[in-house]
VOGU-594237 format. One line per 10 residues: number of its first residue (from 1); for each residue x, z negated, y of N, C-alpha, C, O. Coordinates in nm, 3 decimals. Layout:
NUM) X,Z,Y,X,Z,Y,X,Z,Y,X,Z,Y; ...
! end
This chain:
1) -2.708,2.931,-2.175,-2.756,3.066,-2.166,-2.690,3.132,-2.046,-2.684,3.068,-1.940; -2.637,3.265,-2.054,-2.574,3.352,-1.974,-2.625,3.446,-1.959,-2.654,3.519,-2.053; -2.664,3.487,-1.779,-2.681,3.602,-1.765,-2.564,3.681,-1.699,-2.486,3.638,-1.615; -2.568,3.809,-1.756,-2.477,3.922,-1.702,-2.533,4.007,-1.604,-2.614,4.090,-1.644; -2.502,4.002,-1.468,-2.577,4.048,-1.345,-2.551,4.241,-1.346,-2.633,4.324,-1.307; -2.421,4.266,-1.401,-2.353,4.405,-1.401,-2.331,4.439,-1.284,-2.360,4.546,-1.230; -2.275,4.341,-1.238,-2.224,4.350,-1.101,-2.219,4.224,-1.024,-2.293,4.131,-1.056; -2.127,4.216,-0.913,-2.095,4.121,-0.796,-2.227,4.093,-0.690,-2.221,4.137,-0.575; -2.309,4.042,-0.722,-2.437,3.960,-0.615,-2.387,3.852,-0.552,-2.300,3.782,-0.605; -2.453,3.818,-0.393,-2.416,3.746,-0.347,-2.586,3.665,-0.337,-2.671,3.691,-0.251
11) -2.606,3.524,-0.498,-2.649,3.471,-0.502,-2.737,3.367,-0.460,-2.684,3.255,-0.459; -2.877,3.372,-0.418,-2.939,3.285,-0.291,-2.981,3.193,-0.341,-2.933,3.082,-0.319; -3.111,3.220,-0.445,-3.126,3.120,-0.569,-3.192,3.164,-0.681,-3.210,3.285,-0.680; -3.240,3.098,-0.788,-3.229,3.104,-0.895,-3.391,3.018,-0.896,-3.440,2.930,-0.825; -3.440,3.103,-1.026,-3.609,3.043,-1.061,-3.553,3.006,-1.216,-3.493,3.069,-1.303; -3.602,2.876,-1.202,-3.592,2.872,-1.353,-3.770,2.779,-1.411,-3.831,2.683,-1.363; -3.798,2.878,-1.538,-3.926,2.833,-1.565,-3.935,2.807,-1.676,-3.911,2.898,-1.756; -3.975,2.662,-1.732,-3.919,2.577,-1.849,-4.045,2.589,-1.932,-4.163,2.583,-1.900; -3.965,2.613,-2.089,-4.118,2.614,-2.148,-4.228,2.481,-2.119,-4.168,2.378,-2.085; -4.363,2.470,-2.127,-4.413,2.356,-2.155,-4.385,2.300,-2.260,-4.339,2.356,-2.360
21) -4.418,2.155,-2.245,-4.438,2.069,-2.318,-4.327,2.041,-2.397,-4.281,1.931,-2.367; -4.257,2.106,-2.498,-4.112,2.032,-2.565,-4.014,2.105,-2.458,-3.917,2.038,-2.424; -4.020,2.175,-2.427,-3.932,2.271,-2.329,-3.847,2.134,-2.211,-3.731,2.092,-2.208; -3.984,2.095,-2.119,-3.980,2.026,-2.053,-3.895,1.878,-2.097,-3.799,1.844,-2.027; -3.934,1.797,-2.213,-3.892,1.708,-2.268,-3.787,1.710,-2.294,-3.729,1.602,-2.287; -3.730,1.795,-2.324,-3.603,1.850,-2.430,-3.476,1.856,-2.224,-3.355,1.855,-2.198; -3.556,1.860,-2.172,-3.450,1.939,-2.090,-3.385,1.797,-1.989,-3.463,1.733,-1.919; -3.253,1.768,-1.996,-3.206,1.690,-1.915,-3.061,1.717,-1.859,-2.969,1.745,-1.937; -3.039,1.705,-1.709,-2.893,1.718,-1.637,-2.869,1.847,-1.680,-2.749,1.864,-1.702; -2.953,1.964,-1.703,-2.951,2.113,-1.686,-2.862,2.133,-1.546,-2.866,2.072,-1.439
31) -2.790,2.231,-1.586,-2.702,2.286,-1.477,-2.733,2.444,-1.462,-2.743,2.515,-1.562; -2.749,2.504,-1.306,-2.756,2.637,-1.291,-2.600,2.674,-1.226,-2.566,2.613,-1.125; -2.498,2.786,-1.294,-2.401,2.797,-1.220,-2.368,2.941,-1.217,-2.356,3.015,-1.315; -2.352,2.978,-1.070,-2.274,3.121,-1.038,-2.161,3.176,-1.059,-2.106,3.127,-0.960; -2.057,3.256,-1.121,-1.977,3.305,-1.078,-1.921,3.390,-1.177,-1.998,3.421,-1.267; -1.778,3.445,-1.181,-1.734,3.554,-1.231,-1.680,3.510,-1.362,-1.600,3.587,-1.414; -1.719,3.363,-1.447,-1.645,3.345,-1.577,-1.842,3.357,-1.651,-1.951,3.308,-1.623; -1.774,3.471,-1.775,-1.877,3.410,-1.840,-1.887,3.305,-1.974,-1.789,3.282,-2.045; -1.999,3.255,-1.993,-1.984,3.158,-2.075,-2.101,3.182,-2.155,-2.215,3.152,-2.118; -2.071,3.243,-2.280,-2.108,3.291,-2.392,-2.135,3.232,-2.508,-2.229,3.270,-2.579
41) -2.056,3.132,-2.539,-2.060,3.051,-2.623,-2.041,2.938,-2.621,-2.049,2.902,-2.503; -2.005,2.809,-2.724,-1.987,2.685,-2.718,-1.834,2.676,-2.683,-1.789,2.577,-2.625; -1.762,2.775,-2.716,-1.601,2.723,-2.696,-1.603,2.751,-2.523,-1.525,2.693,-2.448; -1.721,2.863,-2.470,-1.700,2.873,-2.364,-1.706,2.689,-2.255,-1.641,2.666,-2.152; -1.779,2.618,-2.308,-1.795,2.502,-2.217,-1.685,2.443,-2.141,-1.727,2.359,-2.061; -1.577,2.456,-2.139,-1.475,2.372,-2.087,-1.409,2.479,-1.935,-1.328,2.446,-1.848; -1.481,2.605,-1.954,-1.461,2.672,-1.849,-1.575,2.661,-1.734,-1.564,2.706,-1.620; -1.683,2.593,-1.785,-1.811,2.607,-1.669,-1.771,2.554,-1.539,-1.832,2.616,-1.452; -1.687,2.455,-1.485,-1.626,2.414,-1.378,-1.596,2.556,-1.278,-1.615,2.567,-1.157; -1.549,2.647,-1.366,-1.529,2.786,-1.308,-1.614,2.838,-1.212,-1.585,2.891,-1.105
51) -1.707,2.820,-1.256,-1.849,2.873,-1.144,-1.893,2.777,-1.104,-1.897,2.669,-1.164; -1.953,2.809,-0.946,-1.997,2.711,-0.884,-2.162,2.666,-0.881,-2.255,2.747,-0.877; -2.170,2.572,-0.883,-2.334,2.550,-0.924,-2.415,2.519,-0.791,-2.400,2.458,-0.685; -2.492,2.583,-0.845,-2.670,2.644,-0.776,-2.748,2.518,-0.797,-2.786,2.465,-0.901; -2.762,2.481,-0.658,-2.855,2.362,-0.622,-2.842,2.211,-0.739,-2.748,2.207,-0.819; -2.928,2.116,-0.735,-2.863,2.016,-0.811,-2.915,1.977,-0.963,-3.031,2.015,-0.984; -2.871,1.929,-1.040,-2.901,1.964,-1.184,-3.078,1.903,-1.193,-3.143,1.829,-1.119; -3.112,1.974,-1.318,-3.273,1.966,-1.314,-3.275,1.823,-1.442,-3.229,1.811,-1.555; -3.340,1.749,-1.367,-3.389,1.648,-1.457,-3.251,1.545,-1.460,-3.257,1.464,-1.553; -3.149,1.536,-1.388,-3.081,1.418,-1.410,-3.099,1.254,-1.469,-3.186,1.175,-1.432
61) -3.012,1.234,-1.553,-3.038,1.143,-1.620,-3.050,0.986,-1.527,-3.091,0.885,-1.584; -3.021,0.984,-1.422,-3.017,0.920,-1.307,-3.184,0.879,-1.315,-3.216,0.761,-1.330; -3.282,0.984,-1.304,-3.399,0.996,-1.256,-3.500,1.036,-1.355,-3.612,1.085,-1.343; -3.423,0.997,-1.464,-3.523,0.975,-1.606,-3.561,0.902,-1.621,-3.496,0.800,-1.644; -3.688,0.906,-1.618,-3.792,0.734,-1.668,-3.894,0.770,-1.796,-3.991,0.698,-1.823; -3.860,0.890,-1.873,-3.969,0.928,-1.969,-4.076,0.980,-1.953,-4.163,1.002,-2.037; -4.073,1.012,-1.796,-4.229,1.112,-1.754,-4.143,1.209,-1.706,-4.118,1.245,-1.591; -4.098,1.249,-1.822,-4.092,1.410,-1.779,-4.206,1.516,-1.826,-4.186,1.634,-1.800; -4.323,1.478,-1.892,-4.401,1.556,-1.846,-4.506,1.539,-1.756,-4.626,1.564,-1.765; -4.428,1.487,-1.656,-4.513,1.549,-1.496,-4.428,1.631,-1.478,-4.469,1.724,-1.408
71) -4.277,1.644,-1.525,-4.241,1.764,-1.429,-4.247,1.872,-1.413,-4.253,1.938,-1.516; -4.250,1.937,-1.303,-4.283,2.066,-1.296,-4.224,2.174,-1.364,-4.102,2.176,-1.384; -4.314,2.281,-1.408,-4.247,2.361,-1.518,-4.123,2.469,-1.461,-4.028,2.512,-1.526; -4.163,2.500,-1.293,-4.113,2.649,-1.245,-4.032,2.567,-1.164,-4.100,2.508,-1.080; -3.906,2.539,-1.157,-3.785,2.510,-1.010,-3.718,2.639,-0.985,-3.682,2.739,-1.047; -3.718,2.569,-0.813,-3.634,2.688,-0.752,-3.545,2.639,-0.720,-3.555,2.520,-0.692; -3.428,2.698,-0.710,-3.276,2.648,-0.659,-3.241,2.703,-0.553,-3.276,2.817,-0.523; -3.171,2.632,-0.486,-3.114,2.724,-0.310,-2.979,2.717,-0.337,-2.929,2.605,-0.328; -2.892,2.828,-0.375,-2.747,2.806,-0.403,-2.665,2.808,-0.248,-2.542,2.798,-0.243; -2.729,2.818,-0.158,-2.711,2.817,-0.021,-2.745,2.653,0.062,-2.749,2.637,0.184
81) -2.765,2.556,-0.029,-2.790,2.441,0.009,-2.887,2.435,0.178,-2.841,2.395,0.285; -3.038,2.492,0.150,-3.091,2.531,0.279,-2.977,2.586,0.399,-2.952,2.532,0.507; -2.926,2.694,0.351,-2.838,2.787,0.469,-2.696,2.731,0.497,-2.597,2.790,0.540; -2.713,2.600,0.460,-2.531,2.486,0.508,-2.460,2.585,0.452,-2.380,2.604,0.544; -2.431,2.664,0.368,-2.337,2.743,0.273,-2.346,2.887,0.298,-2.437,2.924,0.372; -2.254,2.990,0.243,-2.291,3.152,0.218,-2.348,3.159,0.080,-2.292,3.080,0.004; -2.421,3.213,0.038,-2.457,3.248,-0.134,-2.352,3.260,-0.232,-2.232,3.283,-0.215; -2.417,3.240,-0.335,-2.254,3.241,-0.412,-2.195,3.346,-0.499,-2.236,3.351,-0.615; -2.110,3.426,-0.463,-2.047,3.533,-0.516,-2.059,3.491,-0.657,-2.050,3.375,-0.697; -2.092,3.639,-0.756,-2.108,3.620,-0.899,-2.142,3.702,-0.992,-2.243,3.765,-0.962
91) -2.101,3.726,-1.090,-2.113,3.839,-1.171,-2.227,3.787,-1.312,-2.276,3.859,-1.398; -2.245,3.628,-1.291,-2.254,3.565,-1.417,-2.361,3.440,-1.357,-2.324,3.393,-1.249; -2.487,3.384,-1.412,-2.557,3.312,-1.393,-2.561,3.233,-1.551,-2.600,3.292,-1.652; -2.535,3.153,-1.550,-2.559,3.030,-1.628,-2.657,2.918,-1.631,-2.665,2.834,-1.541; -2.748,2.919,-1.765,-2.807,2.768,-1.731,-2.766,2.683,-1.899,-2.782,2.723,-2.014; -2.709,2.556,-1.846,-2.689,2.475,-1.919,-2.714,2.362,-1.930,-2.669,2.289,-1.841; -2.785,2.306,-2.028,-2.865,2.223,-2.046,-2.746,2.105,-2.122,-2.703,2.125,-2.236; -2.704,1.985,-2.039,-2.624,1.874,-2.066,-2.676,1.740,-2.123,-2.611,1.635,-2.120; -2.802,1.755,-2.176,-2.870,1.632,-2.230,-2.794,1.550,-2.323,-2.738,1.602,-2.420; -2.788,1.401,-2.294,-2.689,1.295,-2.344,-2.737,1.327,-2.503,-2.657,1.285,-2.588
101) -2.851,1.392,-2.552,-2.854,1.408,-2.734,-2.819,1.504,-2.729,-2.776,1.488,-2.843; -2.784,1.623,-2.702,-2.808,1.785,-2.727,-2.871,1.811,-2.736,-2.877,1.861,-2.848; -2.998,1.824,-2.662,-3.133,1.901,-2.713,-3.086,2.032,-2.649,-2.989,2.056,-2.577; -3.202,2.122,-2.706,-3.188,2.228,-2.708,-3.242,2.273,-2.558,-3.329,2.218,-2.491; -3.164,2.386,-2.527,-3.256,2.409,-2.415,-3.360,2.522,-2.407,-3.316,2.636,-2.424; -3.510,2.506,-2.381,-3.566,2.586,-2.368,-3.649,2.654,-2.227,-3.745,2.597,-2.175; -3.606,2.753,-2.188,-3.676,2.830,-2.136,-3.763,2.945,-2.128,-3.741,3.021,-2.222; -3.836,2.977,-2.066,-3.919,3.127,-2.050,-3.878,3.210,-1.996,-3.841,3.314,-2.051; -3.872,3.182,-1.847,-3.769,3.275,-1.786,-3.682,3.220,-1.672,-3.700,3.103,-1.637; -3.609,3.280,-1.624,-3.507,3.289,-1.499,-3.480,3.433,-1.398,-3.460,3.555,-1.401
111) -3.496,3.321,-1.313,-3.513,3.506,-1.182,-3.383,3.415,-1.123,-3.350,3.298,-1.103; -3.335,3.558,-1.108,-3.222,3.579,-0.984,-3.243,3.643,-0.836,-3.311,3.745,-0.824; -3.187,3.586,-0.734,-3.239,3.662,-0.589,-3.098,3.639,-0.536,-3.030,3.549,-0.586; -3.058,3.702,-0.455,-2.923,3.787,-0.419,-2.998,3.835,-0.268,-3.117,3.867,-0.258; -2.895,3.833,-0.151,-2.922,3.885,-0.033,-2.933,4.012,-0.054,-2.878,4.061,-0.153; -2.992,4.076,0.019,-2.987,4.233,-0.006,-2.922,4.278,0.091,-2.872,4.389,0.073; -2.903,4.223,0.201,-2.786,4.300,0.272,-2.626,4.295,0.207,-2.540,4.381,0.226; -2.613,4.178,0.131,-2.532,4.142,0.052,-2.493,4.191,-0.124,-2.428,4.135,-0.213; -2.590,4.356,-0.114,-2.614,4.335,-0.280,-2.508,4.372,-0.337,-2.524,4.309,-0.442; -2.413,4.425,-0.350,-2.290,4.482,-0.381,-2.150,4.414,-0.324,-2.151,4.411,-0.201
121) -2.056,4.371,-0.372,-1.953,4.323,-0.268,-1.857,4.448,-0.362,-1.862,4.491,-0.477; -1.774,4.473,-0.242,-1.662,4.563,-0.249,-1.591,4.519,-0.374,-1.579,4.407,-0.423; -1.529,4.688,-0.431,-1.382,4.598,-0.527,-1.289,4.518,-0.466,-1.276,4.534,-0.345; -1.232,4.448,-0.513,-1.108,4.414,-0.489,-1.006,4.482,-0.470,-1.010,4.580,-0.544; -0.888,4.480,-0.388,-0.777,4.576,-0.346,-0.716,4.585,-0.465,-0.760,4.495,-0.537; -0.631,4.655,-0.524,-0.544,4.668,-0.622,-0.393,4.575,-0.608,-0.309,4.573,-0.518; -0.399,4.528,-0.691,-0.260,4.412,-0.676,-0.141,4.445,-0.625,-0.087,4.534,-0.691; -0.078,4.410,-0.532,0.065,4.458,-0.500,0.106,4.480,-0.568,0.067,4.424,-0.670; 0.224,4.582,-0.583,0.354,4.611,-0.657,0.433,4.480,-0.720,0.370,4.376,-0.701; 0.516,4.469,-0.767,0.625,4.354,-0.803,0.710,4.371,-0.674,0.659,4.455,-0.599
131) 0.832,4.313,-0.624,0.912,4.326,-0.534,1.037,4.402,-0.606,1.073,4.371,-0.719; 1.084,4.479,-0.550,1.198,4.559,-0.593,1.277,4.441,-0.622,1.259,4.328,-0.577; 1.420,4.503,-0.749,1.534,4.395,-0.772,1.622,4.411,-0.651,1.648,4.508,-0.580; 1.654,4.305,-0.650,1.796,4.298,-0.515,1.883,4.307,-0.628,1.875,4.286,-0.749; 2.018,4.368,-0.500,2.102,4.427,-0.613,2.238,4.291,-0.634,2.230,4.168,-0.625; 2.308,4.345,-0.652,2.381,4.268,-0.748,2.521,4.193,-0.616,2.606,4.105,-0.629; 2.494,4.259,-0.529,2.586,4.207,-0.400,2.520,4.156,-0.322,2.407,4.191,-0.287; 2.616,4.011,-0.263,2.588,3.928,-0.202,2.558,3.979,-0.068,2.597,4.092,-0.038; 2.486,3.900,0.023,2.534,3.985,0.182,2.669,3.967,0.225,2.720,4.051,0.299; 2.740,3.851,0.181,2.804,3.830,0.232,2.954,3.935,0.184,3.058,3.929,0.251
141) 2.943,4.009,0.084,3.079,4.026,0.005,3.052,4.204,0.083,2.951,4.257,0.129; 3.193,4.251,0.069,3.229,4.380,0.115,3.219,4.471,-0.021,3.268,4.460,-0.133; 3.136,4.566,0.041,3.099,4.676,-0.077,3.263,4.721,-0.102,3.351,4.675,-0.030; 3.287,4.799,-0.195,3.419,4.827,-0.220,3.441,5.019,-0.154,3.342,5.093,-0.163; 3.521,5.053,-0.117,3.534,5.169,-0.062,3.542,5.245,-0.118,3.634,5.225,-0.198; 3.487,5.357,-0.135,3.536,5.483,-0.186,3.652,5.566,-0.189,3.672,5.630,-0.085; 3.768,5.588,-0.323,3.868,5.634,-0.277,3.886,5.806,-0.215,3.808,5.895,-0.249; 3.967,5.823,-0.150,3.967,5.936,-0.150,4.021,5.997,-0.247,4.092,5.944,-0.332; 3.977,6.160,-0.236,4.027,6.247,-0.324,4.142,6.370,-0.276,4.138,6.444,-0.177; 4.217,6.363,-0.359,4.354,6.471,-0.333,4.319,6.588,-0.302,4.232,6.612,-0.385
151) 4.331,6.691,-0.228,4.303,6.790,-0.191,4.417,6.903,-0.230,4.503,6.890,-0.143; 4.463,7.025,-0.334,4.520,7.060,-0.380,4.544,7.143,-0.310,4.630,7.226,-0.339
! end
């Protein structure tokens, strides 16, 4: 699932609130990720590396023992790794759910929080020019002279 921010936020963290009960079950090695690729579809997956991910995946398969329903329904993510980091520039919030079956992923909702001194980042400069062609003489070779002209 992709959100489209409609604009450049500088990303703090991310609420994500899982349905109960199959929601929860269903959900394993979920990934939250920031940035300017979006990922829309299934062919999109091989680009998610693109954006950088928001705090560490929910429910890793590492730390699956089959009680996942104790887990909690509402996580918060710190894409700022408690402050070690800046927030993460992004036009695009992603959550993807990597469960070793494919289950589906279900959620309710997802909040986004963005610095507010940070809410807008500037455009980007406009791309340099190309470099002019160099011309066709060496440095080293003598331009050829101009002849003179007869004066009648």
């Amino acid at each position: 699932m992709s959100i489209g921010l409609r604009g450049t936020y500088l990303v703090t963290q991310v609420r994500v609130v899982i349905r109960p009960g199959p929601g929860v079950r269903r959900l394993r090695n979920a990934e939250v990720r920031v940035g300017a690729t979006p990922i829309t579809s299934p062919q999109d997956t091989p680009l998610l590396p693109r954006n950088a991910l928001c705090g560490p995946p929910l429910l890793p398969s590492s730390q699956y023992d089959g009680k996942a329903a104790d887990m909690p329904e509402r996580h918060w993510l710190d894409c700022t790794r408690s402050g070690s980091r800046p927030p993460l520039a992004g036009s695009w919030v992603t959550v993807q759910n990597l469960h070793p079956d494919g289950e589906m992923l279900q959620l309710m909702e997802v909040e986004v929080y963005a610095d507010p001194a940070w809410r807008a980042l500037p455009p980007s400069p406009p791309a340099s020019p190309p470099p002019l062609a160099a011309p066709d003489v060496l440095p080293t070779q003598e331009l050829p002279r101009p002849r003179k002209s007869r004066e009648w």
